[in-house]
C-alpha positions, -999 to 999 in steps of 0.1 A, spaced: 273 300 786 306 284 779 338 288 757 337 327 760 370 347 749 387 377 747 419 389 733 434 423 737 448 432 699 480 447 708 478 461 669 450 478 670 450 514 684 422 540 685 423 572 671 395 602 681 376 622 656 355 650 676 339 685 671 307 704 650 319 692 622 332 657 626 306 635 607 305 656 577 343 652 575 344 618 575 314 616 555 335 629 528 367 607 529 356 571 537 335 546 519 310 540 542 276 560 554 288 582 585 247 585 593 243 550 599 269 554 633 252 561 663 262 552 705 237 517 687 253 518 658 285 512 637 305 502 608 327 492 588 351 513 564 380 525 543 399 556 534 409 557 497 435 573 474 417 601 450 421 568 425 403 543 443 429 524 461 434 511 496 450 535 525 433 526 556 402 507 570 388 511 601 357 503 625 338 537 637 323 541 666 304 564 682 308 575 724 295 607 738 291 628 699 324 616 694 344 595 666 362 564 674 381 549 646 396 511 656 425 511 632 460 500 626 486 505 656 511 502 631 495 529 607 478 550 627 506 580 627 496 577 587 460 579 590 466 608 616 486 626 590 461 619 560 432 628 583 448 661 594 458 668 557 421 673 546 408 691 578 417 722 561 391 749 586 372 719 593 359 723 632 375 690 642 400 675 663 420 645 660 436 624 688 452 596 691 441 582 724 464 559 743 441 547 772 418 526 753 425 494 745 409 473 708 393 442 723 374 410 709 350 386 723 345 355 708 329 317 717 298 303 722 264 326 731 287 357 733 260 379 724 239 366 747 264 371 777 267 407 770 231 408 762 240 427 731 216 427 701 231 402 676 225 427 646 254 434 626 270 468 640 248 473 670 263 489 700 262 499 732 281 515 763 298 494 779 325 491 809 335 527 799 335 525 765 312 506 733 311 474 722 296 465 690 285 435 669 313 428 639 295 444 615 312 428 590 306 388 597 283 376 631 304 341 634 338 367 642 327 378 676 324 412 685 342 441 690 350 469 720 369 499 725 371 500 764 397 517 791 427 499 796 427 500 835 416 468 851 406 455 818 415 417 826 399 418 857 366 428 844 364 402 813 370 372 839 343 386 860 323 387 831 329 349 822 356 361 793 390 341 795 420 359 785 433 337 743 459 340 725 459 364 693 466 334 671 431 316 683 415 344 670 436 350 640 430 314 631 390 321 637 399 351 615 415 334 585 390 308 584 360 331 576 384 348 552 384 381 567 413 404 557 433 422 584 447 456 571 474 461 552 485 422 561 461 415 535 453 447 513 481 463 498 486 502 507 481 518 472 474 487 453 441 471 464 405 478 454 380 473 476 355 451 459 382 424 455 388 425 486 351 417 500 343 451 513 308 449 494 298 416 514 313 425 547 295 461 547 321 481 547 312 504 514 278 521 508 267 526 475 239 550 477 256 579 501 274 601 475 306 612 467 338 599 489 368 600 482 379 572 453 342 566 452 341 570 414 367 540 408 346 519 435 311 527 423 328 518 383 341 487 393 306 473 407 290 482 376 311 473 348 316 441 365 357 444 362 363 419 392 392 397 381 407 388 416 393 378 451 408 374 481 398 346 499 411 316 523 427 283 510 445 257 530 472 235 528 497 213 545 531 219 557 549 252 568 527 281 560 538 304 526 551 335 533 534 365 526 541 376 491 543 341 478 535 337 440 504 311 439 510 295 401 488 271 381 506 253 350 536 277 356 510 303 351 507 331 378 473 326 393 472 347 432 493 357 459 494 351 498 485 371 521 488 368 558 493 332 568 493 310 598 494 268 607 471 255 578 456 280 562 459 316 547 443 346 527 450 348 493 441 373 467 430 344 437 423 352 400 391 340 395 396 320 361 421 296 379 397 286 401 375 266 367 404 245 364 413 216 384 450 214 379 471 220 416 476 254 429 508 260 437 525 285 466 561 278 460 566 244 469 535 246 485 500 231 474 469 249 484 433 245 485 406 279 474 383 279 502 351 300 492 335 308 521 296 313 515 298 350 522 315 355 491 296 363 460 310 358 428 
């Protein structure tokens, strides 16, 4: 077992959701199926305006009856704040916890060196905390929530060696996985063009959520128009925001970028024509990856 990596995601942050009534709250508010997470189990999901729109995803795990939601350092006071909004006599309690670090593992045979079941979301204890299976994509690794004291020293012991956040940003962008609100916009974005259907992170059969009438609409009526999605291209990498064109014609937007390739959300009908795509100066190249379905 070689070529086996870690990174420490610095803007990530964990906040914990505990108490009686703690899965039924959540069951409520975010898209996803709070009776699939179990200490073997867990998944993928958002928190959506009463319209539909993107607020917040999040990974939820599950450690001694308790919540752990792997979220957005950057955005977790909001999702604190949204979170505490609904409680209303709700036997809960919310913390954000600052002893537990977001890690990823990534490389060749990782499952296999944690001897973790390669199932999408499967999870077990681990060094103090869980570590999961992506359950959005198998080729991005895996995921942990784990105490921050002597985390280094137990990854190299464990055959881990400490990469850079690009490397795995790079792995990221590649499979065309978003990454928050660097890639969804707050307010703006609906979750099925954003790949939340493919990458399990929205159940259709649990009942009512919040925005779930918007969601469930949109999968029926077929109303898809956009897709976010990689492309590549040469040169210095568009910056976020960047108007894609086709014949003058707006046809996308990027999204978080790096060396050589990016996310960007596409309209689909540009992607029939064979005439250059255009970010700024910029030529790019669609990229559908074959866990897109459209």
């Amino acid at each position: 077992m070689t070529d086996l990596h870690y990174v420490r995601l610095d803007n990530r942050q964990v906040l914990k959701i505990s108490g009686d009534d703690a899965r039924e709250f959540l069951q409520g508010l975010v898209s996803n199926d709070l009776e699939r997470v179990s200490p073997t189990h867990a998944i993928y999901a958002a928190l959506l305006t009463p319209q539909g729109k993107y607020l917040h995803d999040f990974f939820i795990a599950e450690i001694l009856g308790a919540f752990y939601l792997d979220c957005e350092a950057g955005r977790i006071d909001d999702l604190f704040k949204r979170l505490r909004m609904y409680k209303l006599r709700s036997k809960i309690e919310l913390e954000i916890v600052e002893d537990l670090a977001v890690v990823v593992l990534f490389g060749e045979d990782f499952h296999e060196a944690l001897a973790l079941d390669p199932t999408l979301g499967a999870a077990m204890e681990w060094l103090g905390g869980v570590v999961y299976s992506d359950p959005r994509l198998s080729e991005i690794g895996v995921r942990a929530v784990l105490p921050t004291n002597n985390l280094s020293a137990e990854m190299g012991e464990l055959g881990f060696s400490a990469a850079a956040f690009e490397d795995y940003d790079s792995l990221r962008l590649s499979l065309g996985l978003p990454d928050g609100s660097r890639d969804l916009e707050v307010d703006k974005s609906i979750l099925l063009e954003s790949g939340f259907e493919e990458l399990h992170g929205v159940d259709f059969h649990k009942g009512c959520y919040m925005g779930q009438e918007l969601t469930a609409r949109t999968k029926h009526r077929g109303l898809i128009k956009k897709r976010l999605m990689p492309v590549s291209f040469n040169g210095q990498p568009p910056a976020p925001g960047t108007e894609i064109t086709q014949d003058g014609r707006n046809a996308g937007e990027i999204r978080s970028s790096a060396a050589g390739q990016a996310l960007a959300l596409m309209r689909l009908e540009v992607l029939e024509n064979t005439a250059p795509l255009l970010a700024g100066k910029v030529q790019i190249t669609p990229e559908k990856p074959d866990w897109i379905k459209f």
